[in-house]
Each structure stands twice: as C-alpha cells, then as structure tokens.
N, C-alpha and C positions, 0 to 999 in steps of 0.2 A: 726280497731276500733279507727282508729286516731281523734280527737273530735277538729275541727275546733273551730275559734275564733266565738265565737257570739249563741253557741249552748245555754252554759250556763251564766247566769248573772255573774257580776261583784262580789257578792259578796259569793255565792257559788262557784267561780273561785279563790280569795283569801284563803279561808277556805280549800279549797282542797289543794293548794298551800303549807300552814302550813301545811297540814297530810303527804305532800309528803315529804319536807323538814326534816319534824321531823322522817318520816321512814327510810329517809335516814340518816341521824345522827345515829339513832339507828342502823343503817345495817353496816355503817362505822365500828363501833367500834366491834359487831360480824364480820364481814369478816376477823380482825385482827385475829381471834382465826382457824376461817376455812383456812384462808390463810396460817397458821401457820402451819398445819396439824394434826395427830393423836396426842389428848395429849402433842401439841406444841411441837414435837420430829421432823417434817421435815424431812418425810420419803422421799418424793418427792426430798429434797434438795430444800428449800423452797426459792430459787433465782429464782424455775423454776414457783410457784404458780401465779405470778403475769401474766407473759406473756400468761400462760392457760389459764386465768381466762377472759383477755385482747382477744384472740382468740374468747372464747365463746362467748363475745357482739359483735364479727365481726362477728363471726358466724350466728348470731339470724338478724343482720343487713341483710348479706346479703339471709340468708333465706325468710324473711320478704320480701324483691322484689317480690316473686315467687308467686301471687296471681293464685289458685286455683278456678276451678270452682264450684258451687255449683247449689241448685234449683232455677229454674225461674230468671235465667239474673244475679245472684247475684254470686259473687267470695267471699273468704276467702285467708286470709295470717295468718300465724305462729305469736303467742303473745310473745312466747317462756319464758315465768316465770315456766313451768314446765320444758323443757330441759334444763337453766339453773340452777334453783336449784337442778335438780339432779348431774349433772354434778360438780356446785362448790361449792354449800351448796342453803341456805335458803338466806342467809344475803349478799353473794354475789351476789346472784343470782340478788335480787333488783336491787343493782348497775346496773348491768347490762344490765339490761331493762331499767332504768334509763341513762345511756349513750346509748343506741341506741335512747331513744325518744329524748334524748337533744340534738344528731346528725340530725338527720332525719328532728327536727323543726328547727333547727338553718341552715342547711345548705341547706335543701332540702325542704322549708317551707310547710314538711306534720305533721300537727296536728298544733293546733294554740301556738302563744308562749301563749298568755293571758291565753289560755286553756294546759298548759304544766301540770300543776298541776293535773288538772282532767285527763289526759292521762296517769301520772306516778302515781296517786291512782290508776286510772281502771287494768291497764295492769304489774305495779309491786306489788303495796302494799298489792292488792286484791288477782291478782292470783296469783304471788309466795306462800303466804304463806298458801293458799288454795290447790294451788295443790301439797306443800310437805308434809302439812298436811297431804294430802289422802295416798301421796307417803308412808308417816312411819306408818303408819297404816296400810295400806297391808303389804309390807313388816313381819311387825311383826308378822301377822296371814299366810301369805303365807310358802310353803314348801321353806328353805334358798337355793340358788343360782343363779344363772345370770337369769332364765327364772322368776322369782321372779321379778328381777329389772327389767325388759324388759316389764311387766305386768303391774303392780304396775306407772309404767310411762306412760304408756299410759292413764290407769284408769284418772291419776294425772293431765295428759295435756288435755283428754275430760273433767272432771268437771272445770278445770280453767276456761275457754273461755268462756261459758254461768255467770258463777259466775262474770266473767267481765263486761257481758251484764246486771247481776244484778244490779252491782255495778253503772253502767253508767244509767240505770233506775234511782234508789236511788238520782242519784247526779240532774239528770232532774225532778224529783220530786220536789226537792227542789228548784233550781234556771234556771228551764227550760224557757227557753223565748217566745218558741212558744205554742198556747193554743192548747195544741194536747189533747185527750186521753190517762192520765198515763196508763189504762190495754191496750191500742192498744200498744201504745211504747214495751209496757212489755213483750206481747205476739208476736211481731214480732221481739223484740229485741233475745227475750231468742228461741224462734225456728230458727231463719237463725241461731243462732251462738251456738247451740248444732249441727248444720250441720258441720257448721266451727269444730268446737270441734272435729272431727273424723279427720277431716284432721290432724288438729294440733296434736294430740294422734298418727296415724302414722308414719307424721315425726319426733316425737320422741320419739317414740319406735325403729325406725330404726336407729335412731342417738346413743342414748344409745347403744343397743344393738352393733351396731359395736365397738365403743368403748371399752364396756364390752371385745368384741371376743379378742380385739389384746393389751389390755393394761388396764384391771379391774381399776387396783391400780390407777386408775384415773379420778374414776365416786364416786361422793364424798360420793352417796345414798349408795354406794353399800357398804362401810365400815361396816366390821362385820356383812355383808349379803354373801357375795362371799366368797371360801377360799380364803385364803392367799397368796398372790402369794411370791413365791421361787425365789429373784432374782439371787441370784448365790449360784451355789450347791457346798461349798469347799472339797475336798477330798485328799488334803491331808496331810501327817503324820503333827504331831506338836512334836516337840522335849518333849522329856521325855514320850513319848506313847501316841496312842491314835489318833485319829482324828480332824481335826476341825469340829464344828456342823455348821449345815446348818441356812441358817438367819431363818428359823420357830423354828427351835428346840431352836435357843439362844433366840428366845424373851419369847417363853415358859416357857425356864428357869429361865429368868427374872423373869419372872411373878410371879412364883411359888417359888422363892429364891432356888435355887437349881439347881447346875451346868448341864450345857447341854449334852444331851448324845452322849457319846464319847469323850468327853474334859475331861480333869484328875484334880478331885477337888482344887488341887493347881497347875494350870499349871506352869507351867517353865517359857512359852511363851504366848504372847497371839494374834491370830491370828491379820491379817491387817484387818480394817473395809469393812464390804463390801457393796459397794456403787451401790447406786438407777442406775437402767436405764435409758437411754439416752432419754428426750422425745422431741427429735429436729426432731425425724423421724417426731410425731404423730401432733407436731405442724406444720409444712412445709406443711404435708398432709391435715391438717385442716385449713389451710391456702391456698390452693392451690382448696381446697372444696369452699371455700367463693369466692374466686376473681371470680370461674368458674359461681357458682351461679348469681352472680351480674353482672358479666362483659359479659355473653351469652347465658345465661339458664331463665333471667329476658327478654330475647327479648322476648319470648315465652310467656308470664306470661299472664293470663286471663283479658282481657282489660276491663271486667263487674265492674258496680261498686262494693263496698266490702260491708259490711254486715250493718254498718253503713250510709253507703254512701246512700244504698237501701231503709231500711228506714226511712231513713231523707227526701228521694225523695220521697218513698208513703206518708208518713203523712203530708206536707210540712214544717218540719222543717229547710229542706236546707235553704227557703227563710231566716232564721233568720242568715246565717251562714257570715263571715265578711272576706275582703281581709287579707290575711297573710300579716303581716308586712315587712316582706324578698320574699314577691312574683316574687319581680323584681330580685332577685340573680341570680348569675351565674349557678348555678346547682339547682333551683326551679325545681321543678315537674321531679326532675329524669332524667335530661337531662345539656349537658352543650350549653352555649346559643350560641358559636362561632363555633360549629360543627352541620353543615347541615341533614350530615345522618343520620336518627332515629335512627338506630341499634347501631353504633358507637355513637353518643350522648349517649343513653342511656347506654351503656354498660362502657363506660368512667364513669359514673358518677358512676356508681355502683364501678367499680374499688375504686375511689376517695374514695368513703363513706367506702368501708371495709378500706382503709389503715385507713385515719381517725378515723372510731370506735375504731381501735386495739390501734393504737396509743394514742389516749385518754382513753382508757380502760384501759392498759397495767399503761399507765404513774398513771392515780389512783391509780392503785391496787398493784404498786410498792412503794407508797407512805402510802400506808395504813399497808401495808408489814414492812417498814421500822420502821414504828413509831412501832412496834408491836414488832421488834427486839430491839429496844433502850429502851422501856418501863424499866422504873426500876425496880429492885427486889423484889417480894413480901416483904411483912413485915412481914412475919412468917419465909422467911429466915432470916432477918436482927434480928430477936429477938433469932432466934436461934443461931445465931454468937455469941450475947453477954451473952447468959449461957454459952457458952466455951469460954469467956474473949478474943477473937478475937476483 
C-alpha cells in the first residue's frame, strides 16, 4: 500500500505530513515508558529493549518483500502495525513502521517521498493504533493465556489493513488528483485489502505465537495476559533458615508488603538478584529470520501488482502517479544496479535494507531509551526529600 508521488495533491500531502510528524513526536516520548518496561523496573534489562525493538522494524522490513498472492492477478505484503505493536507496544510500534517506510522510500524509492507523510498516516498512525485497539479489547474479554494473544492478533492484524485502505480513501477524498469515483476507489480499495488482511493476520499470528512458545516475556500484549514466567527457580538454604523464594513469589510479596514464602521475615541474608534471560539467542534467531526472508525467500515473492498498485491500474489513477525522486539510486526497485543477476541483485538488496532497518532502528530506539534513563527525578520525589530536610 506504498502511495506513490502524485496520487495525492500538494496540499493534502503536507497536512498528512504534519499528522505523521506529530504522531510520531507523540510516540517518541511513549516508547520511552514501553522501552523502559513493566512500571519502569527493566525486567528485560532495558540495554536489551532497544536492539528488540530495532529487530522488529527489520523484521516487518524484510517480511514486507514477501508479496503474497491474492484474487484476480493481485498480490498483498505485510503492513505490519499489528505485529509490531503487539510485540513492542502501541507507541513503538509507529516508529517502527515509520522507519521501515523511511528506509524503503529513501533507499529503495518505494512509496513517494512527497507522499511519505500519507504512507506513515495510512500504514502506522491508522493501523497501529487500530489494531492494538482491537488487540486489548479481546484480550480483556477472552479466556487469559497465550491462545488468547495468538487470537486476539490475528483479529488485530485482519481489521488493520482494510482500516488502512480506509484511511487511504479518506486522504484521496480529499486531495486525490485523478477524477475517479470516490465509492469505486472505496469499494475496491476496502475488498482486495480485507483479502490482504487474512494474510497479514496469519503471519502474525504465527509470528506472535512462536515468540509466545519460547520466550512470552517478550511479547509486550501479552503482559498480565500469560503467567509469569519463572526465570530462575532458587533453592537453596539462606543462612538463618529457610529458603530463598522464587522471582514469582518475591514480586508477590512485594506486592502485597509481606515477605516471601520461605524467606525468614528478618533475614540475616539476602539472596543475589536474579537476573533476566539471555535474549541474544532470540535476537540472532530473529535476525537470522529477516536476512533469510529478504536475501532468498523475496526471490519467490508474487511478482502481481499489490493491492494498491491494482487499483490505481483499474480506475486509472496510476496515470496521475510521478517519477520517484531517488529512481535513479543504487538499490531503486529492490535491486542493486552493478549486479546483473536477478536473484543475487535482488537478494543483496534485501540483505542491505534488513542491516540498514535494524541499524536505524536500533540506533533510535537506543536514543529514545537513553533519554528515558537520564530523565530527571519526579517532583514528588524531590518534594519528598525536603520534608525529611535532605
């Protein structure tokens, strides 16, 4: 659903521009608090949220190559605002569709830049917060555990991708350039891309779900949907009697002011911290997912145009559509220009664009991370200092 340069006018391309700009400002400063983790506690060990976070827009990057078929000569790819947001929140999630689109038009001039604004309303502003919407709404009425989030996501990633196609309606309403039919647009926009939508729902239901299987604690939906996961079960003695408690039982106790069962209300001692799990496996593997995707699974990819493309070509709005600014680049159209072979062009370029995503991904959201750690101290601690003359 990438929206070429010249689909929409000049000035409903500015205006959209502002709603993207200003969504993401606003997403900025929430990913600070998602990136942080549960209650800013950085259960994760919140060094590691940034490069997760960085993974997921490689991810979404290079899933997005893998254009799928649908009815009548038309293909679909992955929006990905619903596997995103489940995975890193709401507000990162944007970002993150927001660097795949500003990768993809800058280096690989698909979607126009003029038209960058309208691609980062349609496919982050819209559908992120649409399809996490739906996400915590089931969730809440479903029965609680992993088959819940597994559900629930899918529901989340089918309504995003027509909600998109709404949304890209709405914006051609307004400053569409060709004299089409706004209910044809509507009615073929919103049918091919409820088709699209089952795809997109799929792959991330499947995405999710494995994630779920081998490491919950890292699917951002599923917080206080899934139990709790046990990272290390202590057992044994602690001086002056007694056991140490397991990390479920101590946050319990926390909770409830009230020491852990098996620890001796004044202990003697007090166990070593116990520290998060390693997720170099889960990243290497998610990483290792992407480069495979892009660099040799996108040879395959459905060569039909995509949903957009289809009916810009039935109604003729293509005609209005304007050369990419960056046409002439080295890696335009998914390919690099000094390597001959289609397969290896292609698959080189896919490589490129995952490092690139993660790398810009990663470097934002380390950035966003950091300022979130420096933030200064509330003012309700600082006024509580000075009742105790500190």
């Amino acid at each position: 659903m990438h929206v070429p340069d010249g689909f929409i006018d000049a000035p409903v391309s500015l205006a959209a521009g502002a709603v993207a700009a200003g969504a993401v400002a606003v997403s900025l400063r929430g990913a600070r608090r998602e990136l942080a983790g549960p209650a800013g506690a950085g259960g994760l060990g919140e060094e590691r949220t940034a490069p997760l976070a960085g993974l997921v827009a490689a991810f979404v990057f290079a899933v997005q190559m893998l254009n799928f078929p649908v009815a009548g000569g038309t293909s679909g790819h992955l929006l990905g605002g619903a596997l995103a947001a489940v995975l890193v929140g709401p507000y990162t999630g944007v970002l993150c569709v927001s660097v795949v689109l500003l990768m993809q038009s800058v280096l690989f001039a698909d979607g126009g830049l003029t038209a960058l604004g309208v691609n980062i309303t349609d496919m982050a502003v819209v559908a992120v917060p649409v399809a996490y919407g739906l996400f915590r709404a089931l969730v809440r009425v479903l029965p609680r555990g992993r088959g819940a989030v597994t559900g629930a996501a899918f529901a989340a990633a089918l309504v995003s991708v027509p909600a998109a196609a709404v949304a890209f309606t709405a914006l051609y309403a307004l400053g569409g350039t060709a004299d089409v039919s706004l209910g044809k647009v509507f009615t073929a926009m919103v049918g091919v891309h409820v088709l699209i939508g089952l795809g997109e729902a799929a792959i991330t239901a499947l995405t999710v779900g494995a994630v779920l299987s081998v490491r919950p604690d890292l699917v951002y939906g599923a917080r206080g949907v899934t139990a709790p996961l046990v990272l290390r079960d202590v057992t044994a003695a602690v001086p002056g009697g007694g056991t140490a408690a397991t990390t479920e039982d101590a946050a319990r106790a926390d909770a409830e002011g009230a020491p852990a069962e098996g620890v001796p209300a004044e202990p003697a001692a007090v166990p070593a911290p116990v520290r998060g799990r390693s997720t170099r496996r889960v990243w290497l593997a998610g990483l290792a997912t992407a480069l495979v995707c892009a660099g040799v699974v996108s040879f395959y990819a459905s060569a039909d145009p995509d949903g957009l493309e289809k009916v810009a070509a039935d109604q003729g709005i293509d005609e209005q559509a304007e050369e990419h600014g960056l046409a002439d680049s080295p890696l335009a159209d998914y390919g690099v220009a000094d390597i001959s072979d289609t397969r290896l062009s292609g698959g080189t370029a896919g490589v490129i664009g995952v490092g690139a995503t993660l790398a810009v991904g990663t470097g934002v959201f380390v950035v966003v991370r950091r300022r979130r750690a420096s933030a200064p101290a509330p003012a309700a601690s600082a006024s509580g200092a000075d009742r105790d003359g500190h």
